[in-house]
C-alpha positions in Angstrom: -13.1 0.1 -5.9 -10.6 2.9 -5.5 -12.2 6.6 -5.9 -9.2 8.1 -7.5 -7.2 7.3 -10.5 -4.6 9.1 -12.5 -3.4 9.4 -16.1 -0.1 9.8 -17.6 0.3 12.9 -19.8 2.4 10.5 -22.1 -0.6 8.5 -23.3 -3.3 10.5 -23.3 -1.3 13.7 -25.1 -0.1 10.6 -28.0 -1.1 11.4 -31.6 -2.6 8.0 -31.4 -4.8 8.7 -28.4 -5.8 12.2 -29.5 -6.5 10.9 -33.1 -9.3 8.4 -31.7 -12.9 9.7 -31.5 -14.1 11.9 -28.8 -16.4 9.1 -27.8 -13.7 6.8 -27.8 -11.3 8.6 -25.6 -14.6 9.1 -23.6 -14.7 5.2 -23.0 -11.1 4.9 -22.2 -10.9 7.2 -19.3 -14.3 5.6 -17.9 -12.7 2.2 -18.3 -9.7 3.7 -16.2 -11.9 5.0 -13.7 -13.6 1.9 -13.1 -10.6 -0.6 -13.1 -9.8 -2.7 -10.2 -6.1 -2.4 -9.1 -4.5 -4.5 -11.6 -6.1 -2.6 -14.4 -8.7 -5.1 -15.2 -12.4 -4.4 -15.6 -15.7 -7.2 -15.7 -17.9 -5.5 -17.5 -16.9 -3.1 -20.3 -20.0 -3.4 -22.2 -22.1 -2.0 -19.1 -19.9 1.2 -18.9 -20.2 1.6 -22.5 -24.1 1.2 -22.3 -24.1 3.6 -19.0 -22.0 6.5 -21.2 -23.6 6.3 -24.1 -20.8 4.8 -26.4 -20.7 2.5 -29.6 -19.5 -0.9 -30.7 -17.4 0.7 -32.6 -15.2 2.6 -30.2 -15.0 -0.3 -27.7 -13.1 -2.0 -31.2 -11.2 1.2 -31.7 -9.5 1.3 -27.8 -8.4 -3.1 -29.1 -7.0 -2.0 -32.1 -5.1 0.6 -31.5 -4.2 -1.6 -28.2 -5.4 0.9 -25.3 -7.1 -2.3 -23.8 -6.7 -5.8 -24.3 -9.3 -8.2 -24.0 -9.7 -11.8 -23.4 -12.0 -14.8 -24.3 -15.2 -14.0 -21.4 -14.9 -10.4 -22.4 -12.5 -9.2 -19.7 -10.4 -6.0 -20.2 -7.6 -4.8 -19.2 -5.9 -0.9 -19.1 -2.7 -1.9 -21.4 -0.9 1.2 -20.2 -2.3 0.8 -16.7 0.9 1.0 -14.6 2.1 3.8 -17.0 -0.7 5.9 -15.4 -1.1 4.7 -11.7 1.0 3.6 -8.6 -0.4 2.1 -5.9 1.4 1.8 -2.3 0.6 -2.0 -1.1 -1.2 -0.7 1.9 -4.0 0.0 -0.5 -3.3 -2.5 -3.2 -5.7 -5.2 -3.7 -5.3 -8.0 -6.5 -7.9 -8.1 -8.8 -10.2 -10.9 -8.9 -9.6 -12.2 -12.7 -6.3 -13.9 -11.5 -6.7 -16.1 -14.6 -6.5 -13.4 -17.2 -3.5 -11.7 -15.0 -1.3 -14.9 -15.2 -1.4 -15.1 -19.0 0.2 -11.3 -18.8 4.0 -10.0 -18.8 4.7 -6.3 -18.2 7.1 -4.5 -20.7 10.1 -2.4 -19.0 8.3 0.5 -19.8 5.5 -0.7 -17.4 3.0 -1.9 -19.8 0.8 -4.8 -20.2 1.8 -7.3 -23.1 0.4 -10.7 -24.1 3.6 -11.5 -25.9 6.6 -13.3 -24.5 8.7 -10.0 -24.0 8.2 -8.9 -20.9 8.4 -9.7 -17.1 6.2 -12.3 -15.4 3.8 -10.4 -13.3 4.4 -12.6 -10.0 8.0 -10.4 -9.8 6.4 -6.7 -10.5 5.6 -5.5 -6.8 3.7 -2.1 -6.0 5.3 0.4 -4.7 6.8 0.7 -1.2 5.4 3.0 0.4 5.9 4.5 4.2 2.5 4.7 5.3 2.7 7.5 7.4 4.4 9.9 4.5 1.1 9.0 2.5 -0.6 10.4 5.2 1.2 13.3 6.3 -0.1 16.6 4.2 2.4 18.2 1.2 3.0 22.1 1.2 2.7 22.2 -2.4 3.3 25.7 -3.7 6.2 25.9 -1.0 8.5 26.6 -3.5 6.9 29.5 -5.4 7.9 32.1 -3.5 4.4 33.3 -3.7 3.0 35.4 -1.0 -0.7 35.4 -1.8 -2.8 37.3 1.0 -6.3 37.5 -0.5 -7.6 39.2 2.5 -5.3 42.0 2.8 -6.0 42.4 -1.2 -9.5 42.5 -0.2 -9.0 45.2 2.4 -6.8 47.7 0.1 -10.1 47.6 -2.2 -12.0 48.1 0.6 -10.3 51.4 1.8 -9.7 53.0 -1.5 -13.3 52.5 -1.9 -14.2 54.1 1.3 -12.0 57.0 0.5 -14.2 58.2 -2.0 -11.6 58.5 -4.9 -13.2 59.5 -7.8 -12.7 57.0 -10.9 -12.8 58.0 -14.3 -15.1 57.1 -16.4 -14.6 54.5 -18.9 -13.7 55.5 -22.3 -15.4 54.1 -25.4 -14.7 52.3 -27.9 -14.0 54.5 -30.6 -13.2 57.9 -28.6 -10.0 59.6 -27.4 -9.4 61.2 -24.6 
């Protein structure tokens, strides 16, 4: 099982996401986390047992259609593509092959049950160079940010040696 996932801002910022119960919202990112790669997950009612949440918002998350489930109680993350990407060098296909084959995916990369959508055998994870994944990103390159906590700390450090005087603090209440 992968130890990271991700979430898309998109769903999770929704009126209809942030309208559902803490508790509920609780359950759905712990259903994330523990997805297999295709979005699917065995054994809901164990998470919801392990975190402490109710019947009720395991049937809130299929109403509002956050998951879908199927006949043996098998789940799936509806949005699920929305939120991650995978590279295929660390793709693996989920186990519940059965469940995935009665699935289309929506052009906005979501699951669906319905006949609008594209047969999963023809959506493909990403293409990925394996060695970019690897290589490290310079992230706040483009700041412009020079931030040298050590010299910071060393300007402190010599105005305090210099024995400058402070004033004292004024308060509340008084003028100077």
């Amino acid at each position: 099982m992968a130890q990271k996932r991700m979430f898309t801002i998109k769903i999770v910022d929704s009126d209809a996401f942030l309208d559902m119960p803490l508790s509920t919202q609780c359950l759905y990112f712990h259903l994330n986390m523990r997805a297999d790669d295709d979005g699917f997950v065995g054994n809901p009612k164990k998470i919801m047992r392990m975190i402490g949440a109710s019947e009720d918002d395991f049937k809130i998350l299929i109403a509002k259609k956050f998951i879908l489930i199927f006949e043996n109680n098998v789940v799936v993350i509806k949005h699920w593509w929305m939120h991650n990407t995978l590279s295929k060098d660390r793709y693996h296909e989920t186990s519940y092959t059965d469940e995935k084959s009665l699935l289309k995916i929506k052009d906005n990369k979501s699951y669906t049950l319905e006949g609008d959508g594209i047969p999963l055998k023809t959506v493909e994870t990403e293409n990925v160079n394996k060695m970019l994944t690897e290589c490290l990103q310079d992230v706040n390159s483009d700041l412009g940010l020079n931030l040298d906590i050590d010299k910071d700390k060393d300007l402190n450090l010599n105005k305090a040696k210099t024995g400058t005087k402070k004033e004292p603090k004024v308060k509340f209440g008084e003028y100077k």
